[in-house]
C-alpha positions as CSV (number, residue, x, y, z in Angstrom):
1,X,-10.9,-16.3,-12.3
2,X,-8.1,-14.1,-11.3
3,X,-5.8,-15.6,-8.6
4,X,-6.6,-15.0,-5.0
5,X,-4.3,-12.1,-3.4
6,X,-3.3,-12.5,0.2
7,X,-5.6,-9.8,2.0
8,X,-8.3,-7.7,1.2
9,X,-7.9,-4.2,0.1
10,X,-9.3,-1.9,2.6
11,X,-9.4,1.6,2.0
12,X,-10.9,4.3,5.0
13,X,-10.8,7.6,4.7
14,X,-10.3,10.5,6.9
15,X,-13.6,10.5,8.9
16,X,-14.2,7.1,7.9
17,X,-16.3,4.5,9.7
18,X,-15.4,1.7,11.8
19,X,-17.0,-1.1,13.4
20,X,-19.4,0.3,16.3
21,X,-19.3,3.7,14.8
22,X,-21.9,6.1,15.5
23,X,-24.8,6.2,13.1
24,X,-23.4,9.7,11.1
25,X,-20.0,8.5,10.3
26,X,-19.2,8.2,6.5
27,X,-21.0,5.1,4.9
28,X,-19.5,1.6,4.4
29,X,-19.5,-0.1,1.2
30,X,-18.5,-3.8,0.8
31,X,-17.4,-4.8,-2.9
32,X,-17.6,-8.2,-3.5
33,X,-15.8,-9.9,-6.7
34,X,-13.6,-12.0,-7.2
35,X,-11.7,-10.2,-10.5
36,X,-9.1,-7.8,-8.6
37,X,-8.9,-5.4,-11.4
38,X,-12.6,-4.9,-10.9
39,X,-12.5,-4.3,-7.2
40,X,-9.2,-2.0,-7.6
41,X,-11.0,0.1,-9.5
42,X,-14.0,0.6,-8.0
43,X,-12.3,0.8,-4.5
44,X,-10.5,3.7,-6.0
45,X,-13.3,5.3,-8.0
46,X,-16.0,4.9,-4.6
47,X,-13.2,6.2,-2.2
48,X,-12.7,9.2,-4.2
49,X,-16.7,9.8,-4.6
50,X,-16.0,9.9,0.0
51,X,-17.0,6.1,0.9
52,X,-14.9,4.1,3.0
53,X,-13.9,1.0,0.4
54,X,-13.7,-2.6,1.4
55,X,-13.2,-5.5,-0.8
56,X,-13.7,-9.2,-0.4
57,X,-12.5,-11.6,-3.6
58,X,-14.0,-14.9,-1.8
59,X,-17.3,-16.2,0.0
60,X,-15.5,-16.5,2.9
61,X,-14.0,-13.0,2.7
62,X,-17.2,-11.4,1.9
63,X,-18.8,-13.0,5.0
64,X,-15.8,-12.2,7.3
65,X,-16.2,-8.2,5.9
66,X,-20.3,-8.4,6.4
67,X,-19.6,-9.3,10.4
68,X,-16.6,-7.4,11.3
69,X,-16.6,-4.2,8.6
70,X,-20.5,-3.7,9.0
71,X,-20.8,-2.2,5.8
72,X,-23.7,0.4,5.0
73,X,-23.8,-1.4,1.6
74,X,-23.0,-4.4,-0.2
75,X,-22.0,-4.5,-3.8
76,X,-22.3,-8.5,-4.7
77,X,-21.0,-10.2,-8.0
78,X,-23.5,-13.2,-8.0
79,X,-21.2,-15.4,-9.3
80,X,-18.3,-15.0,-6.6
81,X,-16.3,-17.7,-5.8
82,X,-18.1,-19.9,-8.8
83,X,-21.0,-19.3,-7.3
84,X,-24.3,-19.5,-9.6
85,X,-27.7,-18.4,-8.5
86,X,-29.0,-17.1,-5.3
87,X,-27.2,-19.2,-3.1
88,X,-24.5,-16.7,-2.1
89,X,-27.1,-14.3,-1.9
90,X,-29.4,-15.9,0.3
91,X,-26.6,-16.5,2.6
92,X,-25.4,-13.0,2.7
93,X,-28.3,-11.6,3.3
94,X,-29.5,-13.1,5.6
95,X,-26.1,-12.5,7.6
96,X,-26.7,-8.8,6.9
97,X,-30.7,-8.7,7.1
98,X,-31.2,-4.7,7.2
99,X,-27.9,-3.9,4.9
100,X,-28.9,-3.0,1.4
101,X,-27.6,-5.1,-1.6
102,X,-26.5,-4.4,-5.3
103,X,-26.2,-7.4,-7.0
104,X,-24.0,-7.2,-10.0
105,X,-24.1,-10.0,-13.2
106,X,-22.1,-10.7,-15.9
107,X,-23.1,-9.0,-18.8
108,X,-22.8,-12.1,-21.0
109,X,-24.8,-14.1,-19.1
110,X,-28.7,-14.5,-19.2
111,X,-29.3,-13.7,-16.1
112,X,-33.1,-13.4,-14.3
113,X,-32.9,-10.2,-11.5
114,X,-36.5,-10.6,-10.8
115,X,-36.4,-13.3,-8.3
116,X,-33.2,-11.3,-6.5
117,X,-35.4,-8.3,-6.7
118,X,-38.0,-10.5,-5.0
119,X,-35.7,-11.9,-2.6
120,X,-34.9,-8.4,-1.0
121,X,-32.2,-7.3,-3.5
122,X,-32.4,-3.2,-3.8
123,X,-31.0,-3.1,-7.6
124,X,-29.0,-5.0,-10.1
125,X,-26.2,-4.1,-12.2
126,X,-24.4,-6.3,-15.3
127,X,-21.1,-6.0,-15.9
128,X,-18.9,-3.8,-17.2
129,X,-20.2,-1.4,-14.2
130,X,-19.6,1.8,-14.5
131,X,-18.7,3.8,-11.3
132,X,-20.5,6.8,-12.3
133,X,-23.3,4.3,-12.4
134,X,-22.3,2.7,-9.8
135,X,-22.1,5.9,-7.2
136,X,-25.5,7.6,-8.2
137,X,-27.5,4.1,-7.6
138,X,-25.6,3.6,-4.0
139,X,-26.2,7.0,-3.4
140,X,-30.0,6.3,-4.3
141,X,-30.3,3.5,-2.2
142,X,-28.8,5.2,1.1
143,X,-31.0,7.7,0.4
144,X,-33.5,5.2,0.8
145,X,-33.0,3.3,3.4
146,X,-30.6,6.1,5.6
147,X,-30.7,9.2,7.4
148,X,-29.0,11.9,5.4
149,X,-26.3,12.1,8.2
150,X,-24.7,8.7,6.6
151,X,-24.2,10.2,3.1
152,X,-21.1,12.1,2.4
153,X,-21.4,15.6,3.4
154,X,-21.2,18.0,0.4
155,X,-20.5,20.9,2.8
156,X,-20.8,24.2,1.0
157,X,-18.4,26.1,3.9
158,X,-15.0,26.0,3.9
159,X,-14.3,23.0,6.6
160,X,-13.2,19.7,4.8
161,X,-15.8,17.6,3.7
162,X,-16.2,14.1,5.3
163,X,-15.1,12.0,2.2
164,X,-11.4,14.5,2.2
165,X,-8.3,12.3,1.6
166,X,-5.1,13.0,3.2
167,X,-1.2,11.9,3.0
168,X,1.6,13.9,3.9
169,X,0.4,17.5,3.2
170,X,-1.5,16.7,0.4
171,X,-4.5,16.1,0.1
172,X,-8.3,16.5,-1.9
173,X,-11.8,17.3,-0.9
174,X,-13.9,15.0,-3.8
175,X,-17.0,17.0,-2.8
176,X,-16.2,20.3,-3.4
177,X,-13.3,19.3,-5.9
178,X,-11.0,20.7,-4.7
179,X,-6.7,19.7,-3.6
180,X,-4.2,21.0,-1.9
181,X,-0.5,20.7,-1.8
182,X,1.4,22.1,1.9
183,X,-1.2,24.6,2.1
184,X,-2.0,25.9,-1.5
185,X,-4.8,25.5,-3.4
186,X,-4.5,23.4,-6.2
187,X,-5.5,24.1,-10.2
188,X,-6.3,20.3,-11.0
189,X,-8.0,19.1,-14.7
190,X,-10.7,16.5,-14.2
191,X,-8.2,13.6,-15.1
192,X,-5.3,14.8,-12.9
193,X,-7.8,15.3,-10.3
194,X,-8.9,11.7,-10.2
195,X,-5.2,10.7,-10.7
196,X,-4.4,12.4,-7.3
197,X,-7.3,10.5,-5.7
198,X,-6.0,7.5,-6.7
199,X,-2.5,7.9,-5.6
200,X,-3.8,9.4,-2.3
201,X,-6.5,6.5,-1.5
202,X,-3.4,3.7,-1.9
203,X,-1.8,5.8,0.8
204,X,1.5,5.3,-0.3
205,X,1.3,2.3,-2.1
206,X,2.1,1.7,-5.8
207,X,-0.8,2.9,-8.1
208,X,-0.3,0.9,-11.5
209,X,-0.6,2.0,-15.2
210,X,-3.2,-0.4,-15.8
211,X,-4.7,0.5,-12.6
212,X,-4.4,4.7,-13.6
213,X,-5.1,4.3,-17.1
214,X,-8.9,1.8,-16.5
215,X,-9.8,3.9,-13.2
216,X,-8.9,7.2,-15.1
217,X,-9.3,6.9,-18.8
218,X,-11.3,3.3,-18.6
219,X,-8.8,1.5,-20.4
220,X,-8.3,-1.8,-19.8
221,X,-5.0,-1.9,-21.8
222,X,-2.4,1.2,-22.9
223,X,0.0,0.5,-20.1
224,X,2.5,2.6,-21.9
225,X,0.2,5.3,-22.8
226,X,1.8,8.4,-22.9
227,X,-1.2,10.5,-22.1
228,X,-0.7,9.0,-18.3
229,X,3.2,10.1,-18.4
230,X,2.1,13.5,-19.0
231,X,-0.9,14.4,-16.9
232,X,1.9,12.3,-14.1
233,X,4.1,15.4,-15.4
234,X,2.0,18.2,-15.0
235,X,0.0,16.9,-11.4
236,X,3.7,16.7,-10.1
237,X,5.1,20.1,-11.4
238,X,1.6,21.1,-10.0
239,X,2.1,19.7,-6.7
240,X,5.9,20.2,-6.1
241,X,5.2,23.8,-4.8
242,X,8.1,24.0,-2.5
243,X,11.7,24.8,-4.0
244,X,14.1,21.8,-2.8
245,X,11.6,19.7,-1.5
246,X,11.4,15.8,-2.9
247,X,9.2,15.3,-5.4
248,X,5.6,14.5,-4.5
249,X,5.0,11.6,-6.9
250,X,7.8,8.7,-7.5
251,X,7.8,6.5,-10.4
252,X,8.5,3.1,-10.0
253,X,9.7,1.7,-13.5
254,X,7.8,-0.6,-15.0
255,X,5.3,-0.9,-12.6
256,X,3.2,2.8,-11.7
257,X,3.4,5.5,-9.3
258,X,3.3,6.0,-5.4
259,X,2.5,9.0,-3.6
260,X,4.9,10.2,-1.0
261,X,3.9,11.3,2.7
């Protein structure tokens, strides 16, 4: 078990929902493990795909989160906290009786989902989960058990999309795919895309390798990769559109990149 950190990591977006929002603001999803790689990761991968992010790494966090986030979904590793069975879900849910829940389960472990299924969970996942996954089954289940108002609007105009991300004067629209630095559009590849969703969802904060090269590249290891130092090239040539101006992206050495406003 990876060792507790001292908060939370909360990620909202532009648009994003909080508690006693009205019933069209941008859904809430509650991830719940106690591995903080894992919940980095998906925080970062969910927040790009326009869901406001928060993460619990305890039982007690996870309940706290369920009252005062009211999450639209709950993402639940079953064994939390050293949890085994359905205690921790049975105590969840019935603290969030009309909020849908993904349980997730180790993969190595022989694990039953048909009594969870029976018990009210809406799907099960094993581990490692992978966010594409991830995002097309929570999209499923909103579907399901929302109005379309609470998705993510995927707006075909030209006003920002609800899930849009900004810092500074950047910022990226994950819906229609596209970023923009002080006003100019953007040419982005996939990977430098999700790069700039990452550095823009910490808001500033430091964006490991590690963390850049599993979210992006799904590596769990390759910290000194040098495919991340040059896509980190080219997004900040790309990005540095004003002569003079400080660069967009800092490197911190050792350690990652931040984002600056």
């Amino acid at each position: 078990m990876c060792p507790r950190e001292p908060r939370p990591l909360t990620l909202v977006l532009d648009g994003g929902a909080l508690p006693g929002a009205p019933p069209d603001a941008t859904p809430v999803v509650l991830v719940a493990d106690d591995d903080h790689l894992v919940l980095r990761s998906l925080s970062a991968d969910l927040s790009i795909e326009g869901f406001t992010v928060v993460t619990a790494a305890t039982p007690q966090e996870c309940a706290e989160l369920v009252v005062s986030a009211q999450p639209s979904l709950i993402v639940l590793d079953i064994e939390l906290g050293g949890t085994a069975g359905l205690d921790l879900f049975d105590r969840v849910a019935q603290m969030a009786a009309e909020t849908p829940i993904i349980l997730v389960s180790p993969g190595a472990v022989d694990f039953d989902a048909v009594p969870a299924l029976d018990a009210g969970a809406v799907d099960h996942m094993t581990k490692p989960v992978r966010p594409r996954e991830l995002t097309a089954r929570i999209r499923a289940v909103l579907r399901r058990t929302s109005t379309p108002s609470r998705l993510p609007i995927e707006s075909p105009s030209g006003a920002p999309s609800r899930g849009s991300i900004t810092y500074g004067n950047v910022s990226i629209d994950p819906a229609r795919r596209l970023a923009s630095s002080n006003g100019h559009l953007l040419s982005l590849s996939h990977k430098e895309f999700e790069l700039l969703g990452l550095l823009l969802a910490a808001q500033g904060r430091v964006v490991t390798r590690s963390d850049c090269m599993h979210s992006v590249w799904k590596e769990r290891t390759g910290d000194g990769s040098r495919t991340l130092d040059t896509h980190m090239k080219r997004l900040r040539r790309k990005l540095d559109v004003v002569p003079g101006a400080p660069p967009s992206i800092i490197t911190v050495r050792g350690i990652g990149y931040r984002i600056t406003p």
